[in-house]
N, C-alpha and C positions, 0 to 999 in steps of 0.2 A: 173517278167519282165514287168510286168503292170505300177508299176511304172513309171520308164523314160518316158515312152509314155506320161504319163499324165504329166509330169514335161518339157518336148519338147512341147505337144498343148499349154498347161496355157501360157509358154514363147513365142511361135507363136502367140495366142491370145494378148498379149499384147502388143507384136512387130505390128502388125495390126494398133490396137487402137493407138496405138503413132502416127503413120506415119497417120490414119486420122485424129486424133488432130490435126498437124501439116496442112495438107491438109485444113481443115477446117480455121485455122486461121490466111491461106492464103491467103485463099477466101475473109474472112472478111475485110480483110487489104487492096486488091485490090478495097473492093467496089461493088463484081462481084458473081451473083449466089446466093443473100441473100436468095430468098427462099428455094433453095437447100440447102443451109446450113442451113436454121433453122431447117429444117424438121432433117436433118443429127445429128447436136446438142444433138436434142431431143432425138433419139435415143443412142446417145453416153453416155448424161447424166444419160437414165436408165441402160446402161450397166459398168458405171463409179462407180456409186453409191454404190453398194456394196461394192468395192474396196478402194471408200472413207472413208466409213461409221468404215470397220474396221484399216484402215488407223490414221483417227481420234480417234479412242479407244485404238491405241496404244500412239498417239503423243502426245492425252493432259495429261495421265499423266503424263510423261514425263516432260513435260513443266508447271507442277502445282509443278512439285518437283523441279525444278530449281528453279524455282519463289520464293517457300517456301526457298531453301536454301542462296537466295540472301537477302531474308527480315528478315532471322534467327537472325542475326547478332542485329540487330536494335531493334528489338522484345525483345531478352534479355536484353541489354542497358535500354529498357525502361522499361522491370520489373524490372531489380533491381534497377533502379531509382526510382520505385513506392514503392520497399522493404525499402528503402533511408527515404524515406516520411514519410512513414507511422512508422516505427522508430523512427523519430525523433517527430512525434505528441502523440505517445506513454511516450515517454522520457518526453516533456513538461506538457502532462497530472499528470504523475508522481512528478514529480516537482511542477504544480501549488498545487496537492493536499498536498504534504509536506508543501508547503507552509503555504496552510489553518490553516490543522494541527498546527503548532507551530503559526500562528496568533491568533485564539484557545485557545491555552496553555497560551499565554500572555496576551488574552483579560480575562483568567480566574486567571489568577496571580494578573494583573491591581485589580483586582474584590476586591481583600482582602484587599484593602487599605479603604474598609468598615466596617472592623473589627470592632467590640465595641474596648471604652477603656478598660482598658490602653493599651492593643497590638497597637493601633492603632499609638499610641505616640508614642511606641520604633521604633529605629533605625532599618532599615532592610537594608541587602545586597544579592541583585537579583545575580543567581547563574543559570551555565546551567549543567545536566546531562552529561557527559562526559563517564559512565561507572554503570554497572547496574551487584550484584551478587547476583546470588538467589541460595536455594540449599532447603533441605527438613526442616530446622531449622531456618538458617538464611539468612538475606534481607537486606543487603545493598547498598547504589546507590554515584558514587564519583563525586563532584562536580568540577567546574575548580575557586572556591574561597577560597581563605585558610586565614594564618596568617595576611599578608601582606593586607588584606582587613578587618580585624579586626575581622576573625572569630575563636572564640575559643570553645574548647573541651564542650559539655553541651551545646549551643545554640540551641533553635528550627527551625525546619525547617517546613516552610509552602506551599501549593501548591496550585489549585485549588480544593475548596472544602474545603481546615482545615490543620490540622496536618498532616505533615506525617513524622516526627521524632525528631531525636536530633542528633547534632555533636559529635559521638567518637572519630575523631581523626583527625588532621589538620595540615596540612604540611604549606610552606611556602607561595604554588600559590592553593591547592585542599586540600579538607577535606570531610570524609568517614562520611555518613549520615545512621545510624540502623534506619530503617522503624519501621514504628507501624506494620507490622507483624512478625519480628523477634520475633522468641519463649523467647528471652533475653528482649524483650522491657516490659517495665512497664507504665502505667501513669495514676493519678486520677482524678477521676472524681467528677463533680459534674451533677446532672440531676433530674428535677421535683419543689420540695420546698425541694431545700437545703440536697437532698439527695448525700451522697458522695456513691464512692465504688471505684475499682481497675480496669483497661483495662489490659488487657495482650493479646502481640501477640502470635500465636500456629504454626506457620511456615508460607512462604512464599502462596498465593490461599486458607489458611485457616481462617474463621470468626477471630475474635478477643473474646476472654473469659471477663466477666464484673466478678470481685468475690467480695464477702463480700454484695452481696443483699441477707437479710434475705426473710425468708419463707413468710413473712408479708407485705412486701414492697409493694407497688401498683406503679407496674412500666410497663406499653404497648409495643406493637410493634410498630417501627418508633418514639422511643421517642430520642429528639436529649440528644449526649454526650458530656461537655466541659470542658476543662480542671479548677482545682476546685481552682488552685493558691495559698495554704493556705501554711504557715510558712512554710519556706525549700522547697517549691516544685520545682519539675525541670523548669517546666514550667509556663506561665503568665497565668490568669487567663482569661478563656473567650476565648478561643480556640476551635472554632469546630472541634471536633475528631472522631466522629462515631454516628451510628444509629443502633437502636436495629433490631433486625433481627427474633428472637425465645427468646421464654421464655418456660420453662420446669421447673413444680414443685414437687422434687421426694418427695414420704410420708417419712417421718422422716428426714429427709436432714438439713442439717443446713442452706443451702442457696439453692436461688434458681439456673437454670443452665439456664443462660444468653448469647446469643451472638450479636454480633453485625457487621456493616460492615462499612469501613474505608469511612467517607467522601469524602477524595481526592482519584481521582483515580491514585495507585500505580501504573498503566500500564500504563499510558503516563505523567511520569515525564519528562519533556522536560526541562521546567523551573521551579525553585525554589523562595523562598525567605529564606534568614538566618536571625531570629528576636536577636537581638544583646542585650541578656537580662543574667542578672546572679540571682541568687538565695536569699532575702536578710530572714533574722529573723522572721523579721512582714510581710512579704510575698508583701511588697510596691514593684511596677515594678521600676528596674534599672537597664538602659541601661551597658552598660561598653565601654570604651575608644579603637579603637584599636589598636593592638600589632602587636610587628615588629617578 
């Protein structure tokens, strides 16, 4: 029963206080009793305060959640406009570095038009990656240059850096390029004074195998490899093809166990060049006409 009581004073209390607030800024209104009323004020004010005090602890938050829910709206508009930006400077990032990249790729293609002779004399036709097959064996990459630009079956293909294959097979507008790491590729070399031997690829990520150096040979690491050009060869002479890598001399071995690693690099073939060469006799570089 304690209750009500207390809930009837508190409401009496307050009813009080109102009707001398009201008394009071009556007073001030007419001009009349300032001092009485300040003194009164004073006293209302410490009996108000409280009142206010938790008053205020309920209203402002209250009024910080409103606030927040009205600028909610504009607040997400503006991050994902910021999401927007920052997206698209991502994207142009991306894009300028592609760009480099194959500027790159071409300032190193430009490069092989310093070739020694005779490569430097044959006819070439600049060709762009289009398609790239790798597998544990074999490596080949398709070009978007084929018949129709005079490229035939057997031509070499050059990149930055040197060799990186031959034409096997050629359509009208693309033609399939076997890398010097296909375990199927062949090509001979020549390196030092006049030393020849054999490159072969061992599958796609794997060195290239040198065969036919005897036990005797005096051949180092980083000794450049080029192609040797002699009667019938597939290729012109004086092509940089590779760099020794490991030398290995087994006891009783017929040859030594040689590798090397490809000039050009096979992982960013972007751009090519197709050197427009056929194979003669006397091993004389001749270009060939091209076919429809």
């Amino acid at each position: 029963m304690a209750k009500p009581r207390r809930s009837r004073r508190t409401l009496t209390t307050l009813v009080v206080l109102v009707l001398l607030s009201v008394t009071i800024i009556t007073l001030d209104a007419s001009g009349k009793g300032h001092s009485l009323t300040s003194g009164i004020k004073s006293v209302a004010t410490d009996v108000f305060s409280p009142f206010r005090s938790g008053f205020n602890d309920i209203i402002d938050p209250i009024g910080e959640f409103f606030a927040g829910a009205v600028h909610y709206g504009a607040l997400e508009q503006e991050n994902h406009k910021l999401q927007a930006q920052n997206g698209a400077l991502r994207q142009q990032a991306a894009q300028a570095s592609a760009q480099k990249h194959q500027l790159t790729q071409l300032q190193k293609v430009l490069a092989l038009n310093t070739l020694p002779a005779p490569v430097q004399t044959l006819p070439k036709v600049a060709a762009e990656t289009i398609a790239t097959t790798t597998s544990n064996f074999a490596s080949t990459i398709t070009i978007n240059k084929g018949r129709s630009q005079g490229i035939v079956v057997g031509d070499a293909v050059i990149s930055n850096g040197g060799l990186v294959g031959r034409v096997i097979q050629a359509s009208h507008s693309t033609a399939t390029v076997q890398l010097l790491t296909d375990g199927q590729f062949k090509v001979g070399i020549v390196y030092g004074n006049d030393q020849f031997a054999t490159l072969q690829g061992q599958g796609a990520g794997k060195p290239l195998a040198l065969n036919d150096v005897s036990p005797n040979t005096k051949i180092t690491k980083k000794t450049a490899l080029v192609t040797n050009g002699l009667a019938g060869a597939q290729f012109p002479r004086n092509i940089p093809v590779a760099r020794i890598t490991s030398i290995h001399t087994v006891s009783g071995a017929t040859q030594k166990d040689v590798l090397a690693e490809p000039l050009a690099d096979l992982g960013t073939l972007t751009y090519v060049q197709v050197v427009q060469w056929s194979p003669s006799p006397t091993g004389a570089p001749t270009g060939h006409a091209p076919t429809t």
